[in-house]
N, C-alpha and C positions, 0 to 999 in steps of 0.2 A: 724456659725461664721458670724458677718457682716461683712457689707461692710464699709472699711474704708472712703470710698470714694463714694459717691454719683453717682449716674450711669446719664448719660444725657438721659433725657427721652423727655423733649418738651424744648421750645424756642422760646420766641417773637422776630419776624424781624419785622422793619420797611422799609418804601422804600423812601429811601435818594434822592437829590435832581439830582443827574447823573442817576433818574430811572434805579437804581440797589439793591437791597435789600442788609442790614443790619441786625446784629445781633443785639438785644436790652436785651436781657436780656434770660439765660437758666436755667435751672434744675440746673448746678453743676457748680456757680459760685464762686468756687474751683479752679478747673481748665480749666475751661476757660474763659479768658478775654476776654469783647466783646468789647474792644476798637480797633476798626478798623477790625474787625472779618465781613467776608463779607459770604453771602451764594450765591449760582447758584441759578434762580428759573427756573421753570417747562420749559419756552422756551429757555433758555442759556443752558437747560440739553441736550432738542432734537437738539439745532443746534451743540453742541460738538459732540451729538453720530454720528452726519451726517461728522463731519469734521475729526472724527478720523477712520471712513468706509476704506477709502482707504487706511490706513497706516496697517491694516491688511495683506495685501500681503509683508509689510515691518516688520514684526514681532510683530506687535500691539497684545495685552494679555489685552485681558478685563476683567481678573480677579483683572489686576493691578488698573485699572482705579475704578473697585467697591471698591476695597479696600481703595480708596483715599478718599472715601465719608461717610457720613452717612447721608442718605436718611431719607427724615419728607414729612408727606404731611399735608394737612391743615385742625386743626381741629377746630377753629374758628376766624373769623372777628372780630379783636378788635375795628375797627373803628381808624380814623385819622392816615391812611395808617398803622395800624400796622396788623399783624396778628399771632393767634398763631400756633405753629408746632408741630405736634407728632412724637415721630419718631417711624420707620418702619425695617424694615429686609427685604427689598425683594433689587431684582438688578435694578439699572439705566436702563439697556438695557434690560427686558423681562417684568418690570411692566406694568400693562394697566394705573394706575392713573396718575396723575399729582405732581412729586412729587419735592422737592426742594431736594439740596445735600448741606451740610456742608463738606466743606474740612477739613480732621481729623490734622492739623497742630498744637496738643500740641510737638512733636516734631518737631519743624521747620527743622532744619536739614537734620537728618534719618529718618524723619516718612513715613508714608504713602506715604502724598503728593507729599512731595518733592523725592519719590520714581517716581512717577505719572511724575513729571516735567524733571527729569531727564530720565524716558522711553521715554515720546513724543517726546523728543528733538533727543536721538538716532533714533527715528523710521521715524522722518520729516527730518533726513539728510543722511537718507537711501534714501528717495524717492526721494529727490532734486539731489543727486549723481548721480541718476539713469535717471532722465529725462533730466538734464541739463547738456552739455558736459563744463564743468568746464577747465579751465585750469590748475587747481592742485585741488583736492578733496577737497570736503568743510569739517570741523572736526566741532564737538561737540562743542571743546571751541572754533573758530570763533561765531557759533550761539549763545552761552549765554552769551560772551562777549559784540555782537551787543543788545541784550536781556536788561542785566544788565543796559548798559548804559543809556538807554529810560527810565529806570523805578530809577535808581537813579536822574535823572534832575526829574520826580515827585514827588520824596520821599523831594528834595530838595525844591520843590515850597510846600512843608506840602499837597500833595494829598496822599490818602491812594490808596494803590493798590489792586482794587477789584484782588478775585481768578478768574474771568472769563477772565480779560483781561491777566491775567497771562498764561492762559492756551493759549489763542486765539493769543498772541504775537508769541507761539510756532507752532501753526497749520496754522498758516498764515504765517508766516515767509519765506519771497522769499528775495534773497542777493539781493544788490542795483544794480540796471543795469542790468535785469531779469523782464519776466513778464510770470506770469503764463498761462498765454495763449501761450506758446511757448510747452507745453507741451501736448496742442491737437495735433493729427495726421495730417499731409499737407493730403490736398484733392487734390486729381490728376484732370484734365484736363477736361481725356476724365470719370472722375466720373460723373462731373458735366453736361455732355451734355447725359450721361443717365440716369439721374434727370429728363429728363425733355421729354422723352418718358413714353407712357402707357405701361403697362406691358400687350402683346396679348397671348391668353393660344393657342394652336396647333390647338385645332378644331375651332377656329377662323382666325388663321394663314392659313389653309386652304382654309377655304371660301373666302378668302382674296384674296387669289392666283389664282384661278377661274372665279373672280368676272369681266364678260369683259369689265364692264361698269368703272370699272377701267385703263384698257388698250387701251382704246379709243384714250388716248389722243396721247399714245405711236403708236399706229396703224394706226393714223391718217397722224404721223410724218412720217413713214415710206413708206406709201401710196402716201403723197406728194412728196416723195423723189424718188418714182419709176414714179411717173407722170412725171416729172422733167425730168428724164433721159429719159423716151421715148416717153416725147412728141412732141419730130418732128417724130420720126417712126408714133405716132398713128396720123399726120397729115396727111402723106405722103401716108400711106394706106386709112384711108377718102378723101383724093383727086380722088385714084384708083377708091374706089369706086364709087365717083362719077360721074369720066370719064366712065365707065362701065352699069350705070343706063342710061345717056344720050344714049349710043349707044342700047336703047333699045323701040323701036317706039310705041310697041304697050302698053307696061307698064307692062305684063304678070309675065314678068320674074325678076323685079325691087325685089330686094333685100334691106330691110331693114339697115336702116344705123348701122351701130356697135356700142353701148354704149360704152361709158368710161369705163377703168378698175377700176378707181379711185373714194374713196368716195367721198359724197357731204356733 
């Protein structure tokens, strides 16, 4: 039996003037209208896979997000920024090529995508709940409320709304008076003062502790402190002595003067 309906196989994009590609023309110009039909290319793919990584611990299903696409890679340069697309079967997240995603938005609605836009929104206000202590929990409809409103004043100035900023409104989205950086870890104090020591392994800890020519100065300090305290004794006994030499006529018996205890 055929097919009643033409299958999408390729698709010319062009790259519009906000350097974001457009759909110019597909295979099943049936069902799908390429006015205003926007694609992802190969680098808005890899920066999504990166911005949707940590909503993973938040329940992220990246079967949903393949399912929102139909992946083309490039099978020739038409010249005057066009180019044309093949499409493919493999997943966003495991291909080695460089590939573009068509958001599957013949049902705007239920479909796919708007399956996709309604998961990330759940899964970014899992993560925002969780790192930010809110005064009342943030909900779904505040976010696509705030969402909605930015993208109807565009729809109102006649901009179309690419699917990437679509997406990107969702995965960026921080409430006003909030800054993502509040959600790194505070660094302690005394972290940052063991930053900034070398790390010594035991057998050099060791040698370390040995080492006299490091203790010098410690040795020295303590040396002058016993000098200090007895050096009026070690006067008073060099005095002795030398009342003791003089009583001695012939020199025989003259005893060497006493060295200091103390370094020099």
């Amino acid at each position: 039996m055929a097919k009643a309906i033409s299958a999408l196989d390729w698709c010319v994009v062009r790259l519009g003037e906000d350097h974001n590609w457009w759909v110019a023309e597909t295979s099943d110009p049936v069902r799908w209208d390429v006015d205003g039909l926007s694609i992802v290319d190969p680098r808005q793919v890899q920066h999504l896979i990166e911005l949707v990584d940590p909503l993973r611990d938040y329940g992220f299903d990246q079967d949903v997000f393949d399912a929102a696409f139909i992946p083309f890679r490039i099978e020739k340069d038409l010249g005057s920024g066009k180019v044309r697309l093949k499409r493919m079967k493999e997943s966003l997240f495991d291909s080695d090529e460089k590939l573009f995603a068509l958001p599957d938005i013949l049902d705007e609605e239920n479909g796919p995508f708007a399956d996709l836009l309604d998961h990330l929104t759940r899964c970014r206000v899992k993560m925002l709940n969780d790192l930010f202590k809110f005064e009342s929990k943030l909900t779904v409809d505040e976010v696509e409320e705030v969402i909605r409103e930015d993208q109807n004043s565009s729809f109102i100035q006649g901009q179309a709304i690419h699917c990437f900023t679509e997406l990107t409104d969702i995965l960026d989205y921080i409430p006003e008076g909030y800054d993502s950086d509040e959600d790194a870890p505070v660094k302690r104090e005394d972290d940052t003062e063991d930053e900034d020591l070398p790390e010594v392994d035991e057998e050099d800890e060791a040698k370390l502790k040995n080492d006299e020519s490091l203790k010098w100065d410690e040795d020295e300090g303590d040396e002058d402190s016993e000098d200090g305290e007895g050096k009026d004794k070690e006067k008073e006994k060099d005095e002795d002595e030398e009342e003791s030499e003089e009583d001695d006529s012939d020199g025989e018996g003259r005893r060497p003067r006493s060295k200091s205890k103390g370094k020099r």
